[in-house]
C-alpha positions as CSV (number, residue, x, y, z in Angstrom):
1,X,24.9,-117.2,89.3
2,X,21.3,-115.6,88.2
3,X,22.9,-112.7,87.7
4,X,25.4,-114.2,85.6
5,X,22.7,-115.6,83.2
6,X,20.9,-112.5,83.0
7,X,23.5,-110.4,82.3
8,X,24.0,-113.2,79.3
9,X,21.2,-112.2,77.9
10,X,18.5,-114.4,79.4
11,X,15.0,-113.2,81.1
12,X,14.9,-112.5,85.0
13,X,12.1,-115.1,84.7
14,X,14.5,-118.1,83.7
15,X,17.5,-116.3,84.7
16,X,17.8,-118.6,87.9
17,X,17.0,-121.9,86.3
18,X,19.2,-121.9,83.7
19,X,22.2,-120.7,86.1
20,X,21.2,-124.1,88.1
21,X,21.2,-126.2,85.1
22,X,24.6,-124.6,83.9
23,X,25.8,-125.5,87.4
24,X,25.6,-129.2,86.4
25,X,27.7,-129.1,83.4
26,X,31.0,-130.3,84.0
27,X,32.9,-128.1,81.6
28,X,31.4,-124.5,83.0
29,X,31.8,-126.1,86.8
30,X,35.2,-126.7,86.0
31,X,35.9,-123.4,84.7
32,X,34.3,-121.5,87.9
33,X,36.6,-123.8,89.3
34,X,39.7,-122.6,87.9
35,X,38.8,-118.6,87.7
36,X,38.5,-118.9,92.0
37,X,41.5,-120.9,91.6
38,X,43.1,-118.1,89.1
39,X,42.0,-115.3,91.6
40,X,43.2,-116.9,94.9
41,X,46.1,-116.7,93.9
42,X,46.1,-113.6,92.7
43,X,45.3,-112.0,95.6
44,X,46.8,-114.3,97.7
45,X,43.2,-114.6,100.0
46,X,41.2,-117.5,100.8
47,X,38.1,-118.4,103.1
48,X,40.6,-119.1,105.4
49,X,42.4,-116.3,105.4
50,X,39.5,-113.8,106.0
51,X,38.2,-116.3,108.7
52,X,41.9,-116.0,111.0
53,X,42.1,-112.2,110.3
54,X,38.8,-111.7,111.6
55,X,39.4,-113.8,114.8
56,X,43.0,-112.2,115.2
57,X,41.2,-108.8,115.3
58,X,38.6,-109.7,117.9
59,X,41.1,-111.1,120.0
60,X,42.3,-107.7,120.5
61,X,38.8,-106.4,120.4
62,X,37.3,-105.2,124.2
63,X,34.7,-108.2,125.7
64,X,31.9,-106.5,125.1
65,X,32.7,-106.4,121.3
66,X,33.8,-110.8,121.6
67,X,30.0,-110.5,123.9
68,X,28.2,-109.1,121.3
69,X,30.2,-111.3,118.6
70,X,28.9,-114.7,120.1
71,X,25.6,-113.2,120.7
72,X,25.2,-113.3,117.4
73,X,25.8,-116.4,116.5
74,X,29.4,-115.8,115.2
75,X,31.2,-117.5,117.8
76,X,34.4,-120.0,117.2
């Protein structure tokens, strides 16, 4: 969101604060809301989505890969 608010025109310096203070307004939360809303279902993907596609893939992935996966603290 800081880089939303600078690219509005404020300084890098207050760039962060004033995204966190826009964060509490009802009306702009709301339409954040509604543009992920507006784009989820345009491309017809959600956190979800990504989540199942990634464990679908390292199901067919050899054990070292799924080793190396829950290694890393990516395990499910």
């Amino acid at each position: 969101m800081a880089k939303n608010a600078a690219r509005a025109g404020y300084s890098p310096k207050v760039a962060r604060q004033v995204a966190a203070e826009n964060m509490t307004k009802p009306v702009i939360a709301e339409a954040i809301r509604k543009a992920k809303q507006v784009r989820t279902g345009r491309v017809q993907v959600d956190q979800d989505y990504v989540i199942n596609k990634i464990k679908e893939t390292l199901r067919g992935a050899p054990r070292s890969v799924r080793f190396w996966i829950r290694r890393e603290t990516l395990c499910w």
